[in-house]
C-alpha positions as CSV (number, residue, x, y, z in Angstrom):
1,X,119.6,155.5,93.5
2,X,123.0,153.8,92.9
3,X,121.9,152.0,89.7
4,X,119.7,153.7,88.0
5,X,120.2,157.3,89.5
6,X,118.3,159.3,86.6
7,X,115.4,157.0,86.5
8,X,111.9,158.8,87.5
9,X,109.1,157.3,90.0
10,X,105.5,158.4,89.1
11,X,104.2,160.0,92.4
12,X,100.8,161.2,93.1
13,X,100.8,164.7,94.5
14,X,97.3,165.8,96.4
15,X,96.9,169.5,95.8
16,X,93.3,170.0,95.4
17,X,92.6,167.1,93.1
18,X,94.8,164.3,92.6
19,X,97.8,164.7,90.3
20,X,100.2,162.3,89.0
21,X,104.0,163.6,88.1
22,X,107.1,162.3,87.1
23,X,110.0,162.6,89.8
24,X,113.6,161.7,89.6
25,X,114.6,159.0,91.6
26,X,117.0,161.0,93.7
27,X,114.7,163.4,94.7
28,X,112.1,161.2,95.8
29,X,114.8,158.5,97.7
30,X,116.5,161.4,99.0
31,X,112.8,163.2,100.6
32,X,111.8,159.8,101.9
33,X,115.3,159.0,104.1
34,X,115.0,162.5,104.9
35,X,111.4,162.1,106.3
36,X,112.6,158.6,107.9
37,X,115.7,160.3,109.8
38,X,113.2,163.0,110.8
39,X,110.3,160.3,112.3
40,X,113.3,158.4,113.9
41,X,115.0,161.7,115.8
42,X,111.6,162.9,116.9
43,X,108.9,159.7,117.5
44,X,108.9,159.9,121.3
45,X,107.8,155.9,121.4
46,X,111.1,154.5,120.5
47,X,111.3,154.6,116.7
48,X,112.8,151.1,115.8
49,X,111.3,150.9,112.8
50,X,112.3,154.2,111.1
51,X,116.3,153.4,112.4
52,X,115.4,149.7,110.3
53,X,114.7,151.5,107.3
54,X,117.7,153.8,107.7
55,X,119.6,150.4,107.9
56,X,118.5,148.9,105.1
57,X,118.6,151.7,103.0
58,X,122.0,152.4,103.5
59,X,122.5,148.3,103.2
60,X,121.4,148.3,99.9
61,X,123.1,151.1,98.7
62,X,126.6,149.9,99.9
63,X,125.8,146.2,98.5
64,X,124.3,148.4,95.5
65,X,127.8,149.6,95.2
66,X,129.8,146.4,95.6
67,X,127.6,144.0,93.6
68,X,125.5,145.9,91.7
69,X,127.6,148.5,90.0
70,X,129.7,145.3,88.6
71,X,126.9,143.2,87.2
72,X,125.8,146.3,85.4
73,X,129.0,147.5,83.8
74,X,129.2,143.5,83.2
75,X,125.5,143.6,81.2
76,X,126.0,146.8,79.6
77,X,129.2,145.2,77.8
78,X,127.9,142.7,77.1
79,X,125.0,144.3,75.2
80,X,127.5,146.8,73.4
81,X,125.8,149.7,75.7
């Protein structure tokens, strides 16, 4: 999301038959800690698991940030991007 923020995931969709379809990556990280903040507000059996994913995902966008965003600028110099 941080790194590669136009990238696309291929996703299967069930609609009838099975299809496959290109998303962005945004828009599918963005629906899936949506869905995890939703599960963690309204699990009635304690939800430590969906808060863990919150956690790590917002870990690894703010070391995405601090690390990351560096050693790319760093490799896409280097390569003449």
């Amino acid at each position: 999301m941080v790194l590669y923020p136009t990238s696309r995931i291929l996703t299967l969709i069930f609609y009838g038959w099975i299809i496959i379809v290109p998303i962005p990556a945004i828009f599918f990280l963005g629906f899936w800690f949506l869905m995890q903040w939703l599960l963690a507000f309204f699990d009635i059996t304690g939800g430590v698991a969906y808060w863990a994913h919150i956690g790590g995902f917002i870990a690894g966008i703010i070391l995405a940030l601090v690390f990351g965003l560096k050693r790319k600028r760093a490799r896409d110099s280097r390569l003449g991007l």
